[in-house]
C-alpha positions in Angstrom: 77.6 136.6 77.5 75.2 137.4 80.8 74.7 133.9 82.5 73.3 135.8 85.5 69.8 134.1 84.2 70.7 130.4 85.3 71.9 131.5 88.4 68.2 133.6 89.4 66.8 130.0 87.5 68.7 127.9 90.2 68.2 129.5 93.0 64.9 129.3 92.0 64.2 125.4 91.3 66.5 125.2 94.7 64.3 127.2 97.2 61.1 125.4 95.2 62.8 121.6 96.5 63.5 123.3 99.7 60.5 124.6 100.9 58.6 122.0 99.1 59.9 119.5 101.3 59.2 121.4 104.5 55.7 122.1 102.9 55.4 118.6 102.7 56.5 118.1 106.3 54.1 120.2 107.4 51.5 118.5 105.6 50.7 121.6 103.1 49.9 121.6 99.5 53.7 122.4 97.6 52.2 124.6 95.7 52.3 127.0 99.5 56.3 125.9 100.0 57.0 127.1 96.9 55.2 130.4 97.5 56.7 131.0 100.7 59.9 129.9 99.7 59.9 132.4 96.9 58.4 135.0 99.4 61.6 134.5 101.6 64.5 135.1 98.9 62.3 137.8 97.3 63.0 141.6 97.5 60.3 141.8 100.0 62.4 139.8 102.7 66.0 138.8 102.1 66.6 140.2 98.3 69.0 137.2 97.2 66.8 137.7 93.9 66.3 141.4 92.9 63.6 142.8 90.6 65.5 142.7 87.8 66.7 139.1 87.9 62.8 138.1 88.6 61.7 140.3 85.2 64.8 138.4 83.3 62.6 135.0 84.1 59.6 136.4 83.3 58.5 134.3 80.1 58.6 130.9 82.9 55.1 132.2 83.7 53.7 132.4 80.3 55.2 128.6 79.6 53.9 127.7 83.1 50.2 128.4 82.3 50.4 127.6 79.0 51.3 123.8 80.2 48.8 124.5 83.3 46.0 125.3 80.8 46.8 122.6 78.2 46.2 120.1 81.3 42.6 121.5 82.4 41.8 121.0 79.0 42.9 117.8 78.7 40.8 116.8 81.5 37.4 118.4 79.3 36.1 115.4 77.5 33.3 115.4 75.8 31.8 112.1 77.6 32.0 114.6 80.9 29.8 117.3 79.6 27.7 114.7 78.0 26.9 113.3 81.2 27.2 116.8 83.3 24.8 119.1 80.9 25.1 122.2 81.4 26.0 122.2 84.9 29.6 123.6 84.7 28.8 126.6 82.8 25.8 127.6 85.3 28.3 127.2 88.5 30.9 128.9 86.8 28.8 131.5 85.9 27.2 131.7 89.3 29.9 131.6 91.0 31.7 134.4 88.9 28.8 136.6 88.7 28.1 136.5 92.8 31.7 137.6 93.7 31.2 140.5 91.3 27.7 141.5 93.1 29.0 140.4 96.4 32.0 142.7 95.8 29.9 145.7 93.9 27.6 145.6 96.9 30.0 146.4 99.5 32.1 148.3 98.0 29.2 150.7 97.6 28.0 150.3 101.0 31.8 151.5 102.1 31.5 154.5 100.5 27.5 154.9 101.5 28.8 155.0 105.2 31.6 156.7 104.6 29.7 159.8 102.9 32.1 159.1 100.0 29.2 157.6 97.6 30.0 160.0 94.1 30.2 159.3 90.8 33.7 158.8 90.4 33.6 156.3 93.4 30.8 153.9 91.7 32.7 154.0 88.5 35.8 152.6 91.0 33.8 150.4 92.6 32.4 149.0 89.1 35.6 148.8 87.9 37.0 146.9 91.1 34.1 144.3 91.4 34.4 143.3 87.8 38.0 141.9 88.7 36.3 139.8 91.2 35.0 137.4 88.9 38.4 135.8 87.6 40.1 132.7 89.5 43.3 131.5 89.2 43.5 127.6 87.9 47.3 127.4 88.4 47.2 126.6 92.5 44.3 124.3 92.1 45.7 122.5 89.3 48.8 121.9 91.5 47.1 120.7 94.5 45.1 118.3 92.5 48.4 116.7 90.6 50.4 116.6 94.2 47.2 114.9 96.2 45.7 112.5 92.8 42.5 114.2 93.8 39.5 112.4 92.2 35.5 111.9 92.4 33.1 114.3 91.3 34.1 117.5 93.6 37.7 117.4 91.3 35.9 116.9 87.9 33.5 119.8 88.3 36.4 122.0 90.0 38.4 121.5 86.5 35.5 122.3 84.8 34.4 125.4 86.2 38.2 126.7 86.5 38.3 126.1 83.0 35.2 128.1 82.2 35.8 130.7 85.0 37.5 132.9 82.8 36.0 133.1 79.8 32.9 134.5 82.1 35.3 136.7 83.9 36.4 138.1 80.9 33.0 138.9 80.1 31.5 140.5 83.4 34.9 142.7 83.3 34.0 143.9 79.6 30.6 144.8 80.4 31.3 146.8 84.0 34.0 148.7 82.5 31.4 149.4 79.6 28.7 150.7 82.2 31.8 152.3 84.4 33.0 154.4 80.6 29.2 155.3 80.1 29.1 156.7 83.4 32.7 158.7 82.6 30.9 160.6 79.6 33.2 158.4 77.2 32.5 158.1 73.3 30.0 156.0 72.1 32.5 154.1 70.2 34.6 153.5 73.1 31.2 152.0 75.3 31.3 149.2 71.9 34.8 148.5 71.9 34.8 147.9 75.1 31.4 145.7 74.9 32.9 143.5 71.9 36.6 143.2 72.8 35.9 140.6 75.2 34.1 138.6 72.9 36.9 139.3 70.0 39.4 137.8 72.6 37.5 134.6 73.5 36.7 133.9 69.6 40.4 134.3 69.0 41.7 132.5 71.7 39.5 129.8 71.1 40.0 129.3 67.3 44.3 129.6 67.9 43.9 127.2 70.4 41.3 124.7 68.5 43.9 125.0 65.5 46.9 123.9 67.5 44.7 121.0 68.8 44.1 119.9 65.5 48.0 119.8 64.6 49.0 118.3 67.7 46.2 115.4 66.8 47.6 114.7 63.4 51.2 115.7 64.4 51.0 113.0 67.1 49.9 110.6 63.9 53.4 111.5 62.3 56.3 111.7 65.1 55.4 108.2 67.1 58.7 108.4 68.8 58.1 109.8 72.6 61.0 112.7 72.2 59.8 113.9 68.8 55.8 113.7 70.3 57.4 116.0 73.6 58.9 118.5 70.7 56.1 118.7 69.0 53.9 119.9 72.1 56.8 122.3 73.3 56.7 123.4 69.6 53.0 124.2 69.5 52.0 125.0 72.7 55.2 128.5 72.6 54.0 129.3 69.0 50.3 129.6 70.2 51.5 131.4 73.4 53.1 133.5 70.8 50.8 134.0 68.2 47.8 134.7 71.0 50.3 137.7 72.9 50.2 139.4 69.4 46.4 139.2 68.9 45.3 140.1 71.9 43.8 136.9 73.1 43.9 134.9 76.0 46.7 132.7 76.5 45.0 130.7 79.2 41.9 130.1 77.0 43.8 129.2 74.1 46.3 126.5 75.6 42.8 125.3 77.4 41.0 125.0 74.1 44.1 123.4 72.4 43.5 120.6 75.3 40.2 120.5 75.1 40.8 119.7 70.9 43.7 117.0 71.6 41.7 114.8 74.4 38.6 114.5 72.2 40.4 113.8 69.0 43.5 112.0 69.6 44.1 108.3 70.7 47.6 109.4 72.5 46.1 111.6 75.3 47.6 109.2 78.0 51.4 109.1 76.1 51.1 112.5 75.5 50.1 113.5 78.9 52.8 111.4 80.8 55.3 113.0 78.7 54.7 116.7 79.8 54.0 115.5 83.1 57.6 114.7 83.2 59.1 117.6 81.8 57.0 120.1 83.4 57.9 119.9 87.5 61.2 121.9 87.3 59.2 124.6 85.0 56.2 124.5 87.7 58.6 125.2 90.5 60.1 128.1 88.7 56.9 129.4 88.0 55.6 129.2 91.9 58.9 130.3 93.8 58.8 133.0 91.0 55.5 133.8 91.8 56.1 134.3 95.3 59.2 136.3 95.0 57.3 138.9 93.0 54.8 139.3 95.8 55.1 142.7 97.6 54.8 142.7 101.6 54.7 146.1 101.3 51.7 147.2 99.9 49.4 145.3 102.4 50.3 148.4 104.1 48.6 150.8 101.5 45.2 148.9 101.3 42.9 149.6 103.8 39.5 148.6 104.5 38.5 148.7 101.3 41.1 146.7 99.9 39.8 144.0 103.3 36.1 144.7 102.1 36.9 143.0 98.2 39.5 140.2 100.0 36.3 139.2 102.0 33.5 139.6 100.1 35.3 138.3 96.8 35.3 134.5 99.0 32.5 135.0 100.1 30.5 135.7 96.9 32.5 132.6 95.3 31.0 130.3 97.8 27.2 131.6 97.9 27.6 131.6 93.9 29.4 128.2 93.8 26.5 126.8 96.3 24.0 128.6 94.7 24.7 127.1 91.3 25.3 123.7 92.6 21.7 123.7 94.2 20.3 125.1 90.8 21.8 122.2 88.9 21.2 119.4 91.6 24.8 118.7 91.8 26.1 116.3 94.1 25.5 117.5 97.9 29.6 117.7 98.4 30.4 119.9 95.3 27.4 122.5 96.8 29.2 122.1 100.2 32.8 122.6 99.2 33.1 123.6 96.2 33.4 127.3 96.7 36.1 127.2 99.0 38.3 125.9 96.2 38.3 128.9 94.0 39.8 131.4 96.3 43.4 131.6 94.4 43.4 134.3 92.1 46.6 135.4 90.2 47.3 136.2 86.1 44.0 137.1 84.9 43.2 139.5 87.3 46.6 141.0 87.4 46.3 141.6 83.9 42.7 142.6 84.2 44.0 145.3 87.1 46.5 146.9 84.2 43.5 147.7 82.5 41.7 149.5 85.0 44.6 152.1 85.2 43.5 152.6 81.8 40.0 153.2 82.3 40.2 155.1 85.4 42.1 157.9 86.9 46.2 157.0 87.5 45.3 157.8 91.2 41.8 154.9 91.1 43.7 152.8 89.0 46.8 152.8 90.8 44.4 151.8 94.5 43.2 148.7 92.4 46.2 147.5 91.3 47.5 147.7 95.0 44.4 145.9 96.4 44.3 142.8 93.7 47.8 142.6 94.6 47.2 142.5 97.9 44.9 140.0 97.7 46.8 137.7 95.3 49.1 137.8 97.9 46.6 136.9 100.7 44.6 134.4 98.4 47.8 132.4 96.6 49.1 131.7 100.2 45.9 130.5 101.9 44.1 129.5 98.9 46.0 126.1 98.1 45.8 125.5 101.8 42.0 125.6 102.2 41.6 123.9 98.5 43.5 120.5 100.4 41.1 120.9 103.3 38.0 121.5 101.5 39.0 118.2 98.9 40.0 116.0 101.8 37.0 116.6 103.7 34.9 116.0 100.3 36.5 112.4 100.5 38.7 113.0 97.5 41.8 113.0 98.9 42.2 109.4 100.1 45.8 109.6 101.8 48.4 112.3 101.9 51.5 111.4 100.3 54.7 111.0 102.9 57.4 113.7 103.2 59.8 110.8 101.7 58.2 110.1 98.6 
């Protein structure tokens, strides 16, 4: 019997308590310690942990932001959007749709100047901004949890993260669409690629609304607090399961599963304390794992235009997130800092950048996989950093809890 797991696993949870600590020393989100902790024992630096023992821990990151989902659902209640309209879904969209032009723009412009501005390159650069769109809700969720964040800056944050990708999904369907038409490619290929992110919402959506539904009534069954932890273990890795073989989105799903339990069931609060307590150690995994994956290396390989989508991405978010809030008359603070908290960007666009090595050439599709890495790397470091300063200075961070507790 190979073991060797537990030991990657340990090492693992033991950097995350480590460099969570000095991260808390230093009076920076965890979520950062955990990052750079997993940075340090990582292949790229050290190598305690090789590639192979990181792959052998790979399912941590599907249970991770399947619990990380199921919370930002948890926090969509009805009541909010009742009260909030339709505001959510125009900043998310905004906000999404501005990094892609922001991103589309300049990516264009690079190539304009640099004479380079052919057919195969606009198809790249469609391809590229599309990616633009996604954020990642993992960091924020963390840095919310660690600081108690709360006031209106937190609640439309966990609303637009939540929304973000469906949108995301969306944009990145129709560019590829456009960037296919533009490739000569099949008519039938153009409507696949038109109606498979629409197929992959509707999916995701009804998994995860049917999961909801059991966990409501299953919660009505099992009243005893181990059997009502089971049951969400239970449900929330068959949906993960069930979505991975239909093509859906696991984020979306667990999110809509959330969404389903808070608005139906009378044991939100129970049910919520109990993940809470099991999820920390899985978290940690999930971060320090996350950082040990990241590749120091290839900052080497992307060039300026691989600094062009890092900039312009953040900067698009903020106009669009600004630009949305002013649409919708949202509070001044959420127009004002609002943007800067969805710089992270991780899972969905990782995945997102495997499918642009299918639509383009290995060559195109290999530069775009090494520039969203890149930038994960960049944003997932910083991101967290500049989430805590942009929520403390929006007042929503009352006090920063000691390195003690």
């Amino acid at each position: 019997m190979d073991l060797s797991v537990l030991y990657y696993a340990g090492i693992l949870i033991a950097t995350g308590l480590l460099f969570g600590k000095v991260a808390k020393a230093l009076h920076l989100p965890n979520v950062t310690g955990y990052l750079v902790g997993g940075l340090l024992v990582g292949p790229s630096i050290l190598g305690i942990l090789n590639m192979e023992g990181l792959h052998s821990l790979d399912v941590v990151s599907s249970v991770a932001l399947g619990f990380i989902a199921f919370s930002i659902g948890n926090e969509m209640k009805v009541s909010y959007f009742k009260r909030a309209g339709s505001r959510p879904i125009i900043i998310a969209v905004m906000e999404a749709l501005m990094a892609v032009l922001f991103v589309l723009a300049a990516v264009l412009l690079f190539f304009l100047i640099q004479g380079q501005l052919t057919l195969v390159n606009i198809r790249f650069a469609l391809v590229l901004s599309a990616i633009a769109a996604a954020t990642a809700p993992a960091a924020t969720i963390m840095v919310v949890r660690q600081y108690k964040a709360k006031g209106p800056l937190t609640e439309t944050l966990l609303s637009v993260v939540a929304i973000d990708d469906s949108v995301a999904i969306v944009l990145f369907g129709l560019l590829v669409a456009i960037s296919n038409a533009l490739g000569n490619t099949t008519d039938a290929s153009i409507l696949m690629q038109l109606l498979k992110p629409f197929y992959e919402i509707i999916v995701s959506l009804l998994l995860g609304g049917v999961s909801g539904i059991l966990l409501v009534f299953g919660c009505r069954w099992f009243t005893g607090r181990g059997n009502r932890t089971s049951l969400v273990i239970a449900l929330l890795f068959l949906l993960l399961f069930v979505v991975d073989i239909l093509e859906g989105s696991p984020l979306l799903s667990a999110m809509a599963m959330g969404f389903v339990f808070v608005n139906l069931s009378r044991h939100v609060d129970e049910v919520n304390n109990l993940t809470y307590a099991i999820t920390p150690p899985i978290f940690i995994l999930f971060f320090v794992l996350s950082g040990a994956e990241l590749n120091l290396g290839i900052l080497l390989e992307v060039g300026l235009i691989g600094l062009v989508y890092v900039l312009f991405r953040v900067v698009g978010k903020i106009f669009g997130a600004w630009w949305g809030s002013k649409i919708t008359k949202a509070d001044p603070v959420i127009s004002k800092y609002l943007g800067f908290t969805l710089i992270p960007q991780t899972g969905v666009a990782i995945g997102l950048s495997l499918i642009a090595t299918q639509v383009l050439s290995p060559e195109m599709g290999s530069s775009i996989r090494v520039i969203i890495l890149s930038a994960t790397l960049l944003y997932e470091l910083f991101g967290p950093v500049v989430t805590k300063i942009a929520l403390t200075k929006a007042g929503e961070i009352v006090s920063v809890p000691k390195v003690n507790q």
